[in-house]
N, C-alpha and C positions, 0 to 999 in steps of 0.2 A: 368071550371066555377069557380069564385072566390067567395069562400063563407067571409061573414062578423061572424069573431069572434073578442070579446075588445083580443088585443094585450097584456092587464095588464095580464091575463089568463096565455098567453101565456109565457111570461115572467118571472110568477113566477114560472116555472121550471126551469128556464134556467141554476140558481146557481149549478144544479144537470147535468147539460148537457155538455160533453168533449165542451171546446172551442180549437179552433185553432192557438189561438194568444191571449197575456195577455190582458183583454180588457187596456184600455187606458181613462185616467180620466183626465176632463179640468176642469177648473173653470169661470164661464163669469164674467167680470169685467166691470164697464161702470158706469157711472153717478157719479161717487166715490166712488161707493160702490161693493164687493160682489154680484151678482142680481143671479146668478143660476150655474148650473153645467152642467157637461153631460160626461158621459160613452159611449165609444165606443170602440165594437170590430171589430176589422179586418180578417176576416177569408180568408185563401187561396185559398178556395172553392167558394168565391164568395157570401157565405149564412153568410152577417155579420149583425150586429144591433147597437141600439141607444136607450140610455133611457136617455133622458136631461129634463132639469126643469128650471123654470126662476120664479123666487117668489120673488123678490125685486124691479123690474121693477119700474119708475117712477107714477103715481098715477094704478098704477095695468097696463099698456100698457104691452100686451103683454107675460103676467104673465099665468102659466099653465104649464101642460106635455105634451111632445112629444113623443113619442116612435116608431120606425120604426124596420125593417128588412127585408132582403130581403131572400125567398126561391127558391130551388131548384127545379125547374120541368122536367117531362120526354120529354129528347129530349134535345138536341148538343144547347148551348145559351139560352133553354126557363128556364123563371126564373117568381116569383111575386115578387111584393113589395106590404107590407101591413106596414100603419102607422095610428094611432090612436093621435089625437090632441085634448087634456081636459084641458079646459078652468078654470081659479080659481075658477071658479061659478060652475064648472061641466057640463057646455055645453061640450059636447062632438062630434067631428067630424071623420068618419072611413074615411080612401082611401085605395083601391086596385087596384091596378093595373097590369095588367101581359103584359112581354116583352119577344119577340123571337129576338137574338140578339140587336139589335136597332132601331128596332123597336117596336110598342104599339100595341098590341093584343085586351086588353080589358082593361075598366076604369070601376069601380064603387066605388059610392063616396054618402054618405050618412051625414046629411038629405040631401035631391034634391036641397034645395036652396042653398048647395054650389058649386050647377054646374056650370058652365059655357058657354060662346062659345069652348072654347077650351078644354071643356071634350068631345067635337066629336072630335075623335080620327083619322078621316078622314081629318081633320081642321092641324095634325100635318105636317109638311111641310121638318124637316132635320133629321137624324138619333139624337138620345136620348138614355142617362141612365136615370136610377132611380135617386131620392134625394140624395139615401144614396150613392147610386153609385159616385156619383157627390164629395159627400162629402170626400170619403173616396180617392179620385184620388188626393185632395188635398193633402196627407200625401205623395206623392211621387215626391220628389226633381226632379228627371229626366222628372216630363212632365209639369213645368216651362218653358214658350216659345205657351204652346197649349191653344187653344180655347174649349171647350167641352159644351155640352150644356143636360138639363136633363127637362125631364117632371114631373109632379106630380101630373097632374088628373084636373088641374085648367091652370096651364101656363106653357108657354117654358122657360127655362132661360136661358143665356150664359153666362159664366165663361170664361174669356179669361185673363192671366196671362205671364207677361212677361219672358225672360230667368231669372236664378237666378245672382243676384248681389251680389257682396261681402261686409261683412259692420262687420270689427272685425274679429271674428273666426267664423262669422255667414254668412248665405246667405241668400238673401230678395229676394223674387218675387211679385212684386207687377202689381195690374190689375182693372180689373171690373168684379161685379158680375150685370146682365143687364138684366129685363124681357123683352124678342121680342115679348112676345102677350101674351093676358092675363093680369088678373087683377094684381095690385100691393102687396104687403105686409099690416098688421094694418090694415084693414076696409078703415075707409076716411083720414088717413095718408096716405096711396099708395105709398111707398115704393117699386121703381121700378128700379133703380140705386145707387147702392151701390159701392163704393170703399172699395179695397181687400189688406192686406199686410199681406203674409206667410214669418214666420222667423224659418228657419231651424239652426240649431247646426251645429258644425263641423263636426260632424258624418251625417247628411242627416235624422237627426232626426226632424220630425214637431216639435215646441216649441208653436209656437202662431197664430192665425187667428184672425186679426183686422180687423175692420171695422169702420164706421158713422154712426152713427144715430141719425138726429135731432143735427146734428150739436153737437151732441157729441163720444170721441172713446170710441168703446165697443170693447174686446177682449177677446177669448179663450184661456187662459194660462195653459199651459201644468201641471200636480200635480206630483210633481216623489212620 
């Protein structure tokens, strides 16, 4: 059963907690300005997280915390993912969700009105990761070329991303990030196809993740 605890709780022990891998720090760029950041770890184990923030956005669109992670459960692939999304205003929204391999076991997603058709879990149609799952496949140079696709309690998305390119001493892979069902991104902006460009270093180090929005680039930049 997936109990609802705020993620922030959760969190702040973390600083005290062995991680597995240094976390990794971006900064989001977009509209000319600075608009937010995000921290991520990458653990071995599969139990990794995210704590990002967006507070410069254009007239507030989009402005808030995210914070996700994904835990360990008993038993060969069974995992949860718990993320917590707070709005500037402090509207607050929980998701959990638990996965046995690749499949969606259970969804709860709190207040009810951000349910969906597609938080029936019977409604899911191909094998799934988590968001953060999702997120974190990006950092790996070798699966440029794959398709992969992730749930999160509301929609399916597909992430399909070419071989990597060469461009300098860097490699590009570029794609789509594409909602198959389910609501879009923003409210009544719906934000449902996005273009994707990963720029990896010579070493097979992530550096950036660009994107569009509103007809403007917004990108994740690496912070050494």
């Amino acid at each position: 059963m997936i109990r609802l605890r705020p993620l922030l709780l959760l969190f702040a022990g973390l600083a005290a907690a062995p991680l597995t891998a240094e976390p990794q720090s971006f900064n989001f760029k977009g509209f000319g300005a600075d608009v937010g950041r995000m921290t991520l770890n990458i653990a071995a184990d599969g139990a990794h997280w995210l704590d990002s923030q967006t507070d410069n956005m254009p007239f507030g669109f989009l402005n808030g915390t995210y914070v996700a992670r994904t835990d360990l459960q008993r038993g060969v692939g069974n995992r949860s993912f718990l993320a917590d999304r707070i709005a500037a205003d402090g509207d607050t929204r929980y998701y959990r969700l638990a996965f046995s391999g690749d499949t969606v076991t259970e969804t709860l997603i709190e207040p009810a009105a951000d349910l969906t058709e597609m938080s029936d879990i019977t409604r899911i149609d191909r094998p799934v990761a988590s968001p953060l799952e999702a997120l974190v496949s990006l950092f790996d140079l070798s699966r440029c070329g794959e398709t992969r696709s992730f749930y999160d309690g509301r929609r399916i998305v597909d992430i399909t991303l070419s071989p990597p390119e060469p461009e300098g001493e860097n490699s590009v892979c570029r794609g789509r990030y594409e909602i198959v069902a389910g609501p879009g991104h923003g409210g009544i902006v719906g934000l449902k196809n996005l273009p994707l460009t990963l720029t990896f270093d010579g070493e097979g180090t992530l550096q950036q993740i660009a994107t569009r929005l509103l007809f403007f680039r917004v990108a994740a930049e690496r912070v050494e």
